[in-house]
mmCIF file as Biopython writes it, N, C-alpha, C and O atoms, coordinates in Angstrom:
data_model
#
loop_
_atom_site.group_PDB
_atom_site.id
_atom_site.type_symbol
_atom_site.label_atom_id
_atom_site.label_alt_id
_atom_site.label_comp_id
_atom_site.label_asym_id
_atom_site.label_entity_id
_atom_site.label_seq_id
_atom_site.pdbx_PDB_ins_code
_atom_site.Cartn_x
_atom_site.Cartn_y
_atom_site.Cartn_z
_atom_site.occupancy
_atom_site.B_iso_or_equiv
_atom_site.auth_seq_id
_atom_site.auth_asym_id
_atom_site.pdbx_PDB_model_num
ATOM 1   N N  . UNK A ? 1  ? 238.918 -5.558  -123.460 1.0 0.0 1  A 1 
ATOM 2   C CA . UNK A ? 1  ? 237.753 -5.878  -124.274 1.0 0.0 1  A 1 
ATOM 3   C C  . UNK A ? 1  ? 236.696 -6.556  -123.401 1.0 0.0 1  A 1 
ATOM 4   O O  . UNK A ? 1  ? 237.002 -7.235  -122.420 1.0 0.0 1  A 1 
ATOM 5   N N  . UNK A ? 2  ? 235.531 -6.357  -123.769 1.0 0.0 2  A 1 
ATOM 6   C CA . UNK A ? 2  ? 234.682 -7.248  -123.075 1.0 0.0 2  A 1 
ATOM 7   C C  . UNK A ? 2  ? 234.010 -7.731  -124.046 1.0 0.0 2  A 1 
ATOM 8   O O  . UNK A ? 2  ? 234.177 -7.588  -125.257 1.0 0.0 2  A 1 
ATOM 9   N N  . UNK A ? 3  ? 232.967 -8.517  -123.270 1.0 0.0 3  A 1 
ATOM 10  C CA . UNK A ? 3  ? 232.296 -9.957  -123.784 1.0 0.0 3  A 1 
ATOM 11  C C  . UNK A ? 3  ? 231.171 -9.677  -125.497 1.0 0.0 3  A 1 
ATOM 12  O O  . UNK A ? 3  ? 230.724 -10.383 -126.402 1.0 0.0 3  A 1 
ATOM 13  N N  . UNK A ? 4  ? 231.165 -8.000  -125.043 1.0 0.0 4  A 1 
ATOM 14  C CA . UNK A ? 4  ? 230.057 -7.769  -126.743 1.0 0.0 4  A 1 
ATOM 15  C C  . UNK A ? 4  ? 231.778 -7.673  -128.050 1.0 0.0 4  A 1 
ATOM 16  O O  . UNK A ? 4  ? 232.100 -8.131  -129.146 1.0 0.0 4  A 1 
ATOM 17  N N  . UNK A ? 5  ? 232.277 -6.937  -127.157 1.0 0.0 5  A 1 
ATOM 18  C CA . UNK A ? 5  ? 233.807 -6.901  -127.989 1.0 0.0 5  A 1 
ATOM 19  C C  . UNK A ? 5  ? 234.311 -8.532  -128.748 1.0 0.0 5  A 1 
ATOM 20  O O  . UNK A ? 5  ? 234.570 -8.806  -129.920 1.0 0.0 5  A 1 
ATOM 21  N N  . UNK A ? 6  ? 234.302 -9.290  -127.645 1.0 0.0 6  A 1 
ATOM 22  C CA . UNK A ? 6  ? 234.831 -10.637 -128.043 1.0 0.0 6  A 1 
ATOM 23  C C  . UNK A ? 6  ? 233.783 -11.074 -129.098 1.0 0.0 6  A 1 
ATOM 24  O O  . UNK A ? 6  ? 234.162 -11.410 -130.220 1.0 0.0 6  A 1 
ATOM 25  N N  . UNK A ? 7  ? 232.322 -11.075 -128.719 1.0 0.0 7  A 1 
ATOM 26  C CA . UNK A ? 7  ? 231.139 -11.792 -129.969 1.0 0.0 7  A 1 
ATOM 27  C C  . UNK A ? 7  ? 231.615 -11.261 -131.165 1.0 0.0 7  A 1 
ATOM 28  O O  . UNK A ? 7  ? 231.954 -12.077 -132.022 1.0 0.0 7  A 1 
ATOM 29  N N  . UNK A ? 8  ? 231.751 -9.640  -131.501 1.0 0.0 8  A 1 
ATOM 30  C CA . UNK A ? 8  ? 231.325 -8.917  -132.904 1.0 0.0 8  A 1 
ATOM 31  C C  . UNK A ? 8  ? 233.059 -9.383  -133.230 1.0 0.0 8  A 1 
ATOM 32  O O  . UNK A ? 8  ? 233.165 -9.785  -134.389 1.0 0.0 8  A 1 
ATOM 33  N N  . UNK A ? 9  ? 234.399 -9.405  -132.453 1.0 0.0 9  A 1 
ATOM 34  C CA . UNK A ? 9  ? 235.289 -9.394  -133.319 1.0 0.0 9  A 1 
ATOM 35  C C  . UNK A ? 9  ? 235.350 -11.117 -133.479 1.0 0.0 9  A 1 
ATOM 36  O O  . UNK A ? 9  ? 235.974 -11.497 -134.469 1.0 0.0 9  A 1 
ATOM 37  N N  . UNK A ? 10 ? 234.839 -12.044 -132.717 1.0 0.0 10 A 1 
ATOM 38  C CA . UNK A ? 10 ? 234.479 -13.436 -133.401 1.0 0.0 10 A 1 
ATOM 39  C C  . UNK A ? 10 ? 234.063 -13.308 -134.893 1.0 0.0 10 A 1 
ATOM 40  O O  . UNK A ? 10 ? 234.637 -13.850 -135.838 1.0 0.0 10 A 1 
ATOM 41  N N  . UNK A ? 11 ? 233.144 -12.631 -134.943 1.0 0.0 11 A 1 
ATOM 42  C CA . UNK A ? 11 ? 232.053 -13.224 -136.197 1.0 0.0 11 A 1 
ATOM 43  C C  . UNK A ? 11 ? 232.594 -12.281 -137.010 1.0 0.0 11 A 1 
ATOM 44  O O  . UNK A ? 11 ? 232.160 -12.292 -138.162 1.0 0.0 11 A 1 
ATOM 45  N N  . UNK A ? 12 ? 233.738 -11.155 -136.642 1.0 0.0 12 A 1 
ATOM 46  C CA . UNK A ? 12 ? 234.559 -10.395 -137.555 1.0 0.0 12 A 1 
ATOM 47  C C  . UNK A ? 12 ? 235.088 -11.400 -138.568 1.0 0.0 12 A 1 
ATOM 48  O O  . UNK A ? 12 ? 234.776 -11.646 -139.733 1.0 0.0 12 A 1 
ATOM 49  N N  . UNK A ? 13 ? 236.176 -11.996 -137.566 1.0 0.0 13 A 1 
ATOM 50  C CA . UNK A ? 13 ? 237.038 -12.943 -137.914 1.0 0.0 13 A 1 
ATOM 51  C C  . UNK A ? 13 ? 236.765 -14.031 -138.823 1.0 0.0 13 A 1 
ATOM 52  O O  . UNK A ? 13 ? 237.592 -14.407 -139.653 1.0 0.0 13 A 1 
ATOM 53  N N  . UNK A ? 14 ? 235.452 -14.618 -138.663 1.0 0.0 14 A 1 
ATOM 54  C CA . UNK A ? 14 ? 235.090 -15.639 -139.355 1.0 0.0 14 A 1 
ATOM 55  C C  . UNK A ? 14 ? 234.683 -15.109 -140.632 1.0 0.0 14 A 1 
ATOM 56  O O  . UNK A ? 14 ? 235.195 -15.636 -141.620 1.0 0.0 14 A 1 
ATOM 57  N N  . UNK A ? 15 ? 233.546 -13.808 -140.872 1.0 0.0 15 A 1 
ATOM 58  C CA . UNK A ? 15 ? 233.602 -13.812 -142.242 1.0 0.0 15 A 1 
ATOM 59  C C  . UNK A ? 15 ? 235.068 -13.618 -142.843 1.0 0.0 15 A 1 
ATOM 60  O O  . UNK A ? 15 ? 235.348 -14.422 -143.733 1.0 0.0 15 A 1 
ATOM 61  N N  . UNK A ? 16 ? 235.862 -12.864 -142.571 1.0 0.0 16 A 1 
ATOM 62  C CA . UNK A ? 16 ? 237.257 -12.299 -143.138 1.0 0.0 16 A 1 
ATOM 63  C C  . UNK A ? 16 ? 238.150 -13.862 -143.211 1.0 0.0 16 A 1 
ATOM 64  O O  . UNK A ? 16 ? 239.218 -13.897 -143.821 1.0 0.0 16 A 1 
ATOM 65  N N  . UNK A ? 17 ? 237.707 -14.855 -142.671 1.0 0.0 17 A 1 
ATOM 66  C CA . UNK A ? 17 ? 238.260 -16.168 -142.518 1.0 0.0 17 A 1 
ATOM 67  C C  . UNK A ? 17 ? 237.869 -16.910 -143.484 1.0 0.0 17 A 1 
ATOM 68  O O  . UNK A ? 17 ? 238.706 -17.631 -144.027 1.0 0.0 17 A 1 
ATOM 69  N N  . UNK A ? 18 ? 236.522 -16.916 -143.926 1.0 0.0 18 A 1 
ATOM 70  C CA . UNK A ? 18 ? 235.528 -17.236 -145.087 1.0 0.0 18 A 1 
ATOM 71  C C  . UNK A ? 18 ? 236.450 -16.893 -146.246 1.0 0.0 18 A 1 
ATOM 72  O O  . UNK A ? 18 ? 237.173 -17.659 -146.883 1.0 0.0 18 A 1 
ATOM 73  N N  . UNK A ? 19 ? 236.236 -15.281 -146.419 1.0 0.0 19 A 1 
ATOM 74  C CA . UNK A ? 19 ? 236.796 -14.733 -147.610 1.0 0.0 19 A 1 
ATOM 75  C C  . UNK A ? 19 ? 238.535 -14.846 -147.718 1.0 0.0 19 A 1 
ATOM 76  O O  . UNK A ? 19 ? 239.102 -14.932 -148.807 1.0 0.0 19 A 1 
ATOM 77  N N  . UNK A ? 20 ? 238.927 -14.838 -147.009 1.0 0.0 20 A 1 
ATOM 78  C CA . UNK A ? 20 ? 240.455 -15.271 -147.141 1.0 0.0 20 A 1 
ATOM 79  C C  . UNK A ? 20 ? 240.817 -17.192 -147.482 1.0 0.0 20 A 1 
ATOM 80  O O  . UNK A ? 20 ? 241.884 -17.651 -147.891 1.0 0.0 20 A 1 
ATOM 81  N N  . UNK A ? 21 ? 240.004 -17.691 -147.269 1.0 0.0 21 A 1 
ATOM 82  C CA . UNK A ? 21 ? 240.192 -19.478 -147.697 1.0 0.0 21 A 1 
ATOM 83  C C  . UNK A ? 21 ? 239.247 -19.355 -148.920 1.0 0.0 21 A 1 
ATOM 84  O O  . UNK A ? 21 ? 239.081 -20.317 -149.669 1.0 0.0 21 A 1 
ATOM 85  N N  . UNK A ? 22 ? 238.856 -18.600 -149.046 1.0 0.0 22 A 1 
ATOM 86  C CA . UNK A ? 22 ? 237.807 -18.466 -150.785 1.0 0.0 22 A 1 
ATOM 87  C C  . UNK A ? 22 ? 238.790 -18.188 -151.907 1.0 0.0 22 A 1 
ATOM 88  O O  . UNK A ? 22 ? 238.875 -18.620 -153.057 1.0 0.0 22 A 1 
ATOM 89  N N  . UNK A ? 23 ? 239.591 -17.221 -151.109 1.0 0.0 23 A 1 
ATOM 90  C CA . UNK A ? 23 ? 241.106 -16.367 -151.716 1.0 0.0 23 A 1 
ATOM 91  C C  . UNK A ? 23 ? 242.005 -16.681 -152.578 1.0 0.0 23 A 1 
ATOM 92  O O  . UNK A ? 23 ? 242.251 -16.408 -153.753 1.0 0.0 23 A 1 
ATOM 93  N N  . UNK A ? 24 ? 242.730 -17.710 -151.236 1.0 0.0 24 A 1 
ATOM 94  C CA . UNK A ? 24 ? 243.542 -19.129 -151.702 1.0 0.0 24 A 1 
ATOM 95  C C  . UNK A ? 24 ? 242.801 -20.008 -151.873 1.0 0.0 24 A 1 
ATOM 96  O O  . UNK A ? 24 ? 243.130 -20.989 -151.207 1.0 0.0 24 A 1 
ATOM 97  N N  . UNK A ? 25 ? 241.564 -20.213 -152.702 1.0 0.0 25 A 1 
ATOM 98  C CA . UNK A ? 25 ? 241.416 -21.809 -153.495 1.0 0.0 25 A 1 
ATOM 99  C C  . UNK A ? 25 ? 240.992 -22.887 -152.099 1.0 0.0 25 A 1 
ATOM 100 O O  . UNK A ? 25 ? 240.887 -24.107 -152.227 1.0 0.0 25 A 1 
ATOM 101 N N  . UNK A ? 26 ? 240.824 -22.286 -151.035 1.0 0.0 26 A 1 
ATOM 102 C CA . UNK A ? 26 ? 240.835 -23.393 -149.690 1.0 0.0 26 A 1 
ATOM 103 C C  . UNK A ? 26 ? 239.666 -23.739 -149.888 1.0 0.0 26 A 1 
ATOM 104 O O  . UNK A ? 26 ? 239.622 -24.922 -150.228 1.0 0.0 26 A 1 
ATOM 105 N N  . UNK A ? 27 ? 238.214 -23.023 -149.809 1.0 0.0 27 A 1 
ATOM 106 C CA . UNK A ? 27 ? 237.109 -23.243 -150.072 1.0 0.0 27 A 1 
ATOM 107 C C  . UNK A ? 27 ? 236.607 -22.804 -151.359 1.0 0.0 27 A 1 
ATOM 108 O O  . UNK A ? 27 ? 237.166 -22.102 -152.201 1.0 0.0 27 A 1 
ATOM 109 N N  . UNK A ? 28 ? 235.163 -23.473 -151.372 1.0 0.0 28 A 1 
ATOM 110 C CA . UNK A ? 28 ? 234.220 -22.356 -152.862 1.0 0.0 28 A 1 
ATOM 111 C C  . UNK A ? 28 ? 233.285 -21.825 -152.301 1.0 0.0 28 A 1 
ATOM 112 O O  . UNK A ? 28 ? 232.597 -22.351 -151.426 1.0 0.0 28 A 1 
ATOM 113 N N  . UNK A ? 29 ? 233.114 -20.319 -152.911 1.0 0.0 29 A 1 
ATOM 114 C CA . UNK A ? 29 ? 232.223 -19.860 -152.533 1.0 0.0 29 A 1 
ATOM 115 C C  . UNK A ? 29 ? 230.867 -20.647 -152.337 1.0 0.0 29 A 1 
ATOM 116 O O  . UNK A ? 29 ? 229.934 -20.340 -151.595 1.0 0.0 29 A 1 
ATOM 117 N N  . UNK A ? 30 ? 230.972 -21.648 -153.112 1.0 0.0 30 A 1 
ATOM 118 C CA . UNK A ? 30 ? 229.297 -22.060 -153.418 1.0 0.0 30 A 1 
ATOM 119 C C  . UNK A ? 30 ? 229.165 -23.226 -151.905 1.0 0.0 30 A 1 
ATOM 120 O O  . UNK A ? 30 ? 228.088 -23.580 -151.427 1.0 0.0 30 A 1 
ATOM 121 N N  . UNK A ? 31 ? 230.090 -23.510 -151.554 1.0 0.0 31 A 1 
ATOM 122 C CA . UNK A ? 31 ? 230.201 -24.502 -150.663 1.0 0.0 31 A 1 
ATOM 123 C C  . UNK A ? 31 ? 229.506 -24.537 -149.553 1.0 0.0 31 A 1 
ATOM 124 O O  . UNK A ? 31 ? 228.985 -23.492 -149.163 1.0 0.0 31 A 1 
ATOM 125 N N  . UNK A ? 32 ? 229.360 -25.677 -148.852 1.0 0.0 32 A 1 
ATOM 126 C CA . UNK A ? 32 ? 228.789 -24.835 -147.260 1.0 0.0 32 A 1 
ATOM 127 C C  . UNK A ? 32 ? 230.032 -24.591 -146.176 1.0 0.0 32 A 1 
ATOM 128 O O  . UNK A ? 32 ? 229.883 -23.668 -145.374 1.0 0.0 32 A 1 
ATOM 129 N N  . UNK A ? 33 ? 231.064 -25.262 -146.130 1.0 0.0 33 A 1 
ATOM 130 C CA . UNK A ? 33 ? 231.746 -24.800 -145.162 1.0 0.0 33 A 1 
ATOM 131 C C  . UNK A ? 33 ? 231.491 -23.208 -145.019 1.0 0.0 33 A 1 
ATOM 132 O O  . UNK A ? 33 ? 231.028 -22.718 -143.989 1.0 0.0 33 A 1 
ATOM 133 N N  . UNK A ? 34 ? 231.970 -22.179 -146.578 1.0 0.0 34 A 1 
ATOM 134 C CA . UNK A ? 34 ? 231.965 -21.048 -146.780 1.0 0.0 34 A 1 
ATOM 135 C C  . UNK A ? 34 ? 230.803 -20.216 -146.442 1.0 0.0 34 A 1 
ATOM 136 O O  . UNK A ? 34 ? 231.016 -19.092 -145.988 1.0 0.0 34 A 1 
ATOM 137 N N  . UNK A ? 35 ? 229.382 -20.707 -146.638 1.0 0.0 35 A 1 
ATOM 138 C CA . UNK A ? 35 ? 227.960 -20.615 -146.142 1.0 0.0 35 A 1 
ATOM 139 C C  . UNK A ? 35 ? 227.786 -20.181 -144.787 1.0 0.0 35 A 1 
ATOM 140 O O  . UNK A ? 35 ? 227.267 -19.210 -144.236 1.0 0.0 35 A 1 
ATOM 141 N N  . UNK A ? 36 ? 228.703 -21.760 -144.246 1.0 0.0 36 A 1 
ATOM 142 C CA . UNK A ? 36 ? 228.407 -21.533 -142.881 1.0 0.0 36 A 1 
ATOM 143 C C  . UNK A ? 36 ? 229.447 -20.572 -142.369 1.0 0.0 36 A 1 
ATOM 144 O O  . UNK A ? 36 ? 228.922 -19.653 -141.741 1.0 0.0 36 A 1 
ATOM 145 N N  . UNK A ? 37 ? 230.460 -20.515 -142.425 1.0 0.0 37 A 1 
ATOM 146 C CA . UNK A ? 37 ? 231.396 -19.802 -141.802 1.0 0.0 37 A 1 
ATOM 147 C C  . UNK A ? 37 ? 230.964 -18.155 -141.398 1.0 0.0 37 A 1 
ATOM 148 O O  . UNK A ? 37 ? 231.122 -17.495 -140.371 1.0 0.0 37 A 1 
ATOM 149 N N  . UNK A ? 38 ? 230.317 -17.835 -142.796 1.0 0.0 38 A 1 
ATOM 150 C CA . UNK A ? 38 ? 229.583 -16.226 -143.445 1.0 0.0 38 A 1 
ATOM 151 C C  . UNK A ? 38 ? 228.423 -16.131 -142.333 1.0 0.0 38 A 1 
ATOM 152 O O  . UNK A ? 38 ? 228.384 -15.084 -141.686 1.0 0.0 38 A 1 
ATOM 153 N N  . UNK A ? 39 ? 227.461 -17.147 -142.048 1.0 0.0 39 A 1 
ATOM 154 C CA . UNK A ? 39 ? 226.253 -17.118 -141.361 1.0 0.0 39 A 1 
ATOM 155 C C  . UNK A ? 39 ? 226.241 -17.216 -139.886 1.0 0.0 39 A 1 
ATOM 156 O O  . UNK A ? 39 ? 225.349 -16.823 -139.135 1.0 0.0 39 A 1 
ATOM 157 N N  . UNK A ? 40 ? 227.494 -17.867 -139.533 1.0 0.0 40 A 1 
ATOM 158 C CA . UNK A ? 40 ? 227.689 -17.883 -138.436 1.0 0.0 40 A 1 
ATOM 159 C C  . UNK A ? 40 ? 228.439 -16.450 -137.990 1.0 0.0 40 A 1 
ATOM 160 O O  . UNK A ? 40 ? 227.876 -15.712 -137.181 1.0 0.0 40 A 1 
ATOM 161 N N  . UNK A ? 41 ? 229.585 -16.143 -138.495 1.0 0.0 41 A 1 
ATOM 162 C CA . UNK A ? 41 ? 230.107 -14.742 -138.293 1.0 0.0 41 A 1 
ATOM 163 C C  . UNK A ? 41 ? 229.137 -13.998 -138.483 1.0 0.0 41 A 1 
ATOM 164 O O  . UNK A ? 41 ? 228.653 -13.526 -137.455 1.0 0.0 41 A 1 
ATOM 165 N N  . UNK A ? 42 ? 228.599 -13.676 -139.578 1.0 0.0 42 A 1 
ATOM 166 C CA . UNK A ? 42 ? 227.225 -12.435 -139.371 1.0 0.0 42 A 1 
ATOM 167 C C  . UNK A ? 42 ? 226.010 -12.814 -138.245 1.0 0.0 42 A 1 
ATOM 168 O O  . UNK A ? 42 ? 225.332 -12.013 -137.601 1.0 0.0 42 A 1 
ATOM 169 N N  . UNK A ? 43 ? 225.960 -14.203 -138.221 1.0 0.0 43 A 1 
ATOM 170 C CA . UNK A ? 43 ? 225.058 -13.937 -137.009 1.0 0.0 43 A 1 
ATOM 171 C C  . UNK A ? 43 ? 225.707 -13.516 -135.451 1.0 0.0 43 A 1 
ATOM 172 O O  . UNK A ? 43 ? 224.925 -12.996 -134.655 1.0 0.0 43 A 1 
ATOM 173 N N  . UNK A ? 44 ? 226.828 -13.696 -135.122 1.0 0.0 44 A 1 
ATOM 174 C CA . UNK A ? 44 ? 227.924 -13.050 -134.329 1.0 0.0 44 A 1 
ATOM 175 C C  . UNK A ? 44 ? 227.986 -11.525 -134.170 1.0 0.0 44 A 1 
ATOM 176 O O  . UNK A ? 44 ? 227.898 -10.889 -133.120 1.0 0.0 44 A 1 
ATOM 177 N N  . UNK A ? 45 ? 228.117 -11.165 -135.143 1.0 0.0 45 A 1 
ATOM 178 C CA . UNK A ? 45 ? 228.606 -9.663  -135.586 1.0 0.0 45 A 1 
ATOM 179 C C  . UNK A ? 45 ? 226.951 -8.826  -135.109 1.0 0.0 45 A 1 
ATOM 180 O O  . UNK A ? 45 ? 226.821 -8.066  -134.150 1.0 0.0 45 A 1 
ATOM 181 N N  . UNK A ? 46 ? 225.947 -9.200  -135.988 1.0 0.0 46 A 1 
ATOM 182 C CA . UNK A ? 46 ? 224.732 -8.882  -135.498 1.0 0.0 46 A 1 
ATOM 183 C C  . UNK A ? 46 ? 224.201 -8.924  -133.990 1.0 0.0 46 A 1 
ATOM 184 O O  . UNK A ? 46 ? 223.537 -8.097  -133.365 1.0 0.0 46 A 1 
ATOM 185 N N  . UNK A ? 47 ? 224.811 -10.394 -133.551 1.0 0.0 47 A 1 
ATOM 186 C CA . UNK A ? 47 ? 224.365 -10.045 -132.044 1.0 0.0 47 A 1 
ATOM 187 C C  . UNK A ? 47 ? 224.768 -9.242  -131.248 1.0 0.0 47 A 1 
ATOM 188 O O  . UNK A ? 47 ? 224.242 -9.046  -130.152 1.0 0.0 47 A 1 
ATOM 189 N N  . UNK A ? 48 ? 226.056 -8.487  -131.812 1.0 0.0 48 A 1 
ATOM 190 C CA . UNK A ? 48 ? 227.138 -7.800  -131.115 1.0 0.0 48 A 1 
ATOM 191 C C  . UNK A ? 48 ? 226.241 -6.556  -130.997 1.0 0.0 48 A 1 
ATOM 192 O O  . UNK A ? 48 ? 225.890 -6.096  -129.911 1.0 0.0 48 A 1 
ATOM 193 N N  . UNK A ? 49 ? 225.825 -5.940  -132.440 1.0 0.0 49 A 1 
ATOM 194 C CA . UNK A ? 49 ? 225.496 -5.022  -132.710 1.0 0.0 49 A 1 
ATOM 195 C C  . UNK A ? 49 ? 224.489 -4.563  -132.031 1.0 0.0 49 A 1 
ATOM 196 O O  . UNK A ? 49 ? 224.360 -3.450  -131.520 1.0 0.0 49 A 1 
ATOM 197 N N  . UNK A ? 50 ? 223.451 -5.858  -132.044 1.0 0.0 50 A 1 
ATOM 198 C CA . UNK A ? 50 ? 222.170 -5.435  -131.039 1.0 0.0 50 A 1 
ATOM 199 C C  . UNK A ? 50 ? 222.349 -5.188  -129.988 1.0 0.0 50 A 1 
ATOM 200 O O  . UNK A ? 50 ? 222.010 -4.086  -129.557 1.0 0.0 50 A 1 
ATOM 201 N N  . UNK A ? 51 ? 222.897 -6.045  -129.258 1.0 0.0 51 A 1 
ATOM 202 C CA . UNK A ? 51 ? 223.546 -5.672  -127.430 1.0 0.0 51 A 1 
ATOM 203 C C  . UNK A ? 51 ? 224.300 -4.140  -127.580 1.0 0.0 51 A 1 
ATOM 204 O O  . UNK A ? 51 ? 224.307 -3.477  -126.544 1.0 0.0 51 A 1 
ATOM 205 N N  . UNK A ? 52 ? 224.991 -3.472  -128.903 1.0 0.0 52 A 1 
ATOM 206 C CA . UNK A ? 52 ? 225.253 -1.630  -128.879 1.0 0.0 52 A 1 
ATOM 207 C C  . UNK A ? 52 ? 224.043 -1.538  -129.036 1.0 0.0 52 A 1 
ATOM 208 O O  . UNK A ? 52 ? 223.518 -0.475  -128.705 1.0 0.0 52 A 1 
ATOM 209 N N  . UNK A ? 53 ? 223.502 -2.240  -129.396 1.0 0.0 53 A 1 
ATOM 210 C CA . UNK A ? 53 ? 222.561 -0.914  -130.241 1.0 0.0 53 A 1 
ATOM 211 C C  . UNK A ? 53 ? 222.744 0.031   -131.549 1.0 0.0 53 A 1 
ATOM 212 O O  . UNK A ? 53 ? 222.471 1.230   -131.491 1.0 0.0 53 A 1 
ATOM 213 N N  . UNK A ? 54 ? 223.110 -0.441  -132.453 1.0 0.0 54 A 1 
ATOM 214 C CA . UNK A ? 54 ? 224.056 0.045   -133.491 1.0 0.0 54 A 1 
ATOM 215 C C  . UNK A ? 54 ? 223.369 -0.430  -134.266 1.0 0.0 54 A 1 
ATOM 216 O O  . UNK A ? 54 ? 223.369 -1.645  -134.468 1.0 0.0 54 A 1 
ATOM 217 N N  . UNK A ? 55 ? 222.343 0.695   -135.120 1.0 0.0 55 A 1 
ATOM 218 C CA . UNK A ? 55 ? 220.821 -0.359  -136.061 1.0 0.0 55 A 1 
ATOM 219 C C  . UNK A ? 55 ? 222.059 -0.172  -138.010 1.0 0.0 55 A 1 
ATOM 220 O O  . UNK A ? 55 ? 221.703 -0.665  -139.080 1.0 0.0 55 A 1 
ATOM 221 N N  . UNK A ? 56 ? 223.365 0.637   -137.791 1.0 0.0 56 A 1 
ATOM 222 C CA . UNK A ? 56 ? 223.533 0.371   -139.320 1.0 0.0 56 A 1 
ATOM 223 C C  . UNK A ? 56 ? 224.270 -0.936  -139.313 1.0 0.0 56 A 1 
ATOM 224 O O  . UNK A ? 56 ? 224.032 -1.706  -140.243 1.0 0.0 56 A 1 
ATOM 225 N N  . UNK A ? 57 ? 224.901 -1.196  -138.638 1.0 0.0 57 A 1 
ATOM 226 C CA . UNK A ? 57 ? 225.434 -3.134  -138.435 1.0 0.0 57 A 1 
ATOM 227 C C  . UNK A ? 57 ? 224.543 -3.880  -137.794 1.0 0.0 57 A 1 
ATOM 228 O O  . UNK A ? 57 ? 224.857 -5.048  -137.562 1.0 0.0 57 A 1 
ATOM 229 N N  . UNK A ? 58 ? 223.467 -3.472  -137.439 1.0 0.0 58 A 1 
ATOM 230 C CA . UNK A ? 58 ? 222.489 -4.663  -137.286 1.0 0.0 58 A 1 
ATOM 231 C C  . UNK A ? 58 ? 222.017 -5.118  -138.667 1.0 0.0 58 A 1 
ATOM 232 O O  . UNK A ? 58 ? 221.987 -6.305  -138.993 1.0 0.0 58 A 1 
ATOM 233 N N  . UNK A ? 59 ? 221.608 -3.991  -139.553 1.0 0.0 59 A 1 
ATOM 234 C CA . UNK A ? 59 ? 221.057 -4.024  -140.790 1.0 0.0 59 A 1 
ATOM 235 C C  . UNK A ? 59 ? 221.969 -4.664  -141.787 1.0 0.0 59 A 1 
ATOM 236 O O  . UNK A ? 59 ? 221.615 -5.451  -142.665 1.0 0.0 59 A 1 
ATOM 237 N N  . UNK A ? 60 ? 223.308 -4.196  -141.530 1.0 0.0 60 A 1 
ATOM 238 C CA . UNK A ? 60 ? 224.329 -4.956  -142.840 1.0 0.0 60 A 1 
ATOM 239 C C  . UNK A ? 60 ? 224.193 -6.392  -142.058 1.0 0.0 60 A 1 
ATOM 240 O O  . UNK A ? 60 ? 223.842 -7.376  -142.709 1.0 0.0 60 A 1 
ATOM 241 N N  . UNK A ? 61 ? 224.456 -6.498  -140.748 1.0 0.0 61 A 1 
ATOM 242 C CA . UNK A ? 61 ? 224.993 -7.793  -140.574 1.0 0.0 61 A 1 
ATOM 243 C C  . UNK A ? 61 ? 223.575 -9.176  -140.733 1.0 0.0 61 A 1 
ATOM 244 O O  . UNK A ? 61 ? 223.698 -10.376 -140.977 1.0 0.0 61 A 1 
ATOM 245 N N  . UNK A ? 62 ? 222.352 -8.363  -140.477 1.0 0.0 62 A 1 
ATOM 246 C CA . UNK A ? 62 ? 220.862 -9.414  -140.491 1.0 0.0 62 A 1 
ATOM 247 C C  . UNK A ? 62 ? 220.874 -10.071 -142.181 1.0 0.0 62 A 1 
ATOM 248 O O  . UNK A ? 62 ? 220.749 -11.227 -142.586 1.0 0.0 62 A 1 
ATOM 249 N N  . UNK A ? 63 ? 221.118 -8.546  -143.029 1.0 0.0 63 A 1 
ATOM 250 C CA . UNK A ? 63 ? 221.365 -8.925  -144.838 1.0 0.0 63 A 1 
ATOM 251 C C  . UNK A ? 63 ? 221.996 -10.089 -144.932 1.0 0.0 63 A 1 
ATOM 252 O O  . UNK A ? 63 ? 221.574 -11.173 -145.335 1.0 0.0 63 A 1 
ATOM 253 N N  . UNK A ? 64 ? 223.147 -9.750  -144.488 1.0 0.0 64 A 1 
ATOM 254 C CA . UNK A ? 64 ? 224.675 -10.869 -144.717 1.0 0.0 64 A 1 
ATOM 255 C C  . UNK A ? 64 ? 223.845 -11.856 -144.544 1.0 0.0 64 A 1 
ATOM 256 O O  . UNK A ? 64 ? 223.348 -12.512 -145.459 1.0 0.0 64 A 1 
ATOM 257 N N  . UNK A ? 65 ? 223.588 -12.066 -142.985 1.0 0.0 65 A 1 
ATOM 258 C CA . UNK A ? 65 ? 223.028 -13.714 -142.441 1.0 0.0 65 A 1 
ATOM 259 C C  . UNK A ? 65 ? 222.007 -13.857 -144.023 1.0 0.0 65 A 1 
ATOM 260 O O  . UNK A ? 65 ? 222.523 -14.505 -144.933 1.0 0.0 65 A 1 
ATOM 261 N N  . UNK A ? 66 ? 220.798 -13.324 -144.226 1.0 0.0 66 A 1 
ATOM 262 C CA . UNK A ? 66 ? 220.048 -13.814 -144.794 1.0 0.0 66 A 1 
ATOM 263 C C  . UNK A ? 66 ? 220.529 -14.117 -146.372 1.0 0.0 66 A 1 
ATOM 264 O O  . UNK A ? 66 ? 219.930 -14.847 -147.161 1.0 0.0 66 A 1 
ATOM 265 N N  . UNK A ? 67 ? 221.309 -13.643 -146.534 1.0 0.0 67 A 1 
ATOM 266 C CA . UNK A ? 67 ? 222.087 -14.021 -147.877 1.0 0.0 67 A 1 
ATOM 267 C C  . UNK A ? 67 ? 222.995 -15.339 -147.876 1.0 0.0 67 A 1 
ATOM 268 O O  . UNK A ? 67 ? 223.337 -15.847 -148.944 1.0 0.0 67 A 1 
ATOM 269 N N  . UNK A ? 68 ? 223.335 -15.820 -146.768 1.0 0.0 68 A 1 
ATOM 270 C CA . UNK A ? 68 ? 223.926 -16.587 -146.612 1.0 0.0 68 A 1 
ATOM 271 C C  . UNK A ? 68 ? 223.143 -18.245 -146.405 1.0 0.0 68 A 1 
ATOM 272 O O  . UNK A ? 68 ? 223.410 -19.434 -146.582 1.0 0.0 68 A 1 
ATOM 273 N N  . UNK A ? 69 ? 221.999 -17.344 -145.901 1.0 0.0 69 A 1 
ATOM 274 C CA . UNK A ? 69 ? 220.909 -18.925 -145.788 1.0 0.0 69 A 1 
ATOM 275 C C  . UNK A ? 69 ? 220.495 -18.983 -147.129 1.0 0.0 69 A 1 
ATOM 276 O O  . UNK A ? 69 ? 219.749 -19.887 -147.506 1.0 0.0 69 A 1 
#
């Protein structure tokens, strides 16, 4: 793997980390841990995307972030 590999499956991890402690009762959605976790992984995932070049996960992942702020 390299270093765009490591960013996008970071900010993979964290939303799927988000939604799995939302799951089990760990967090609330409404919370900020959960906020941040989502905004930070999509902003991850997005940077990944831009360094491919890959404009349909740039587009899901810019949404995410801005839904999350």
């Amino acid at each position: 793997m390299n270093i765009i590999d490591w960013i996008g499956a970071s900010g993979v991890f964290l939303i799927l980390l988000a939604f799995f402690l939302n799951l089990i009762e760990q967090i609330d959605s409404k919370g900020l841990p959960y906020l941040l976790l989502n905004l930070i992984g999509a902003l991850l995932a997005c940077a990944a995307s831009v360094m491919l070049d890959y404009w349909p996960f740039i587009i899901l992942e810019a949404a995410w972030s801005l839904v999350s702020v």
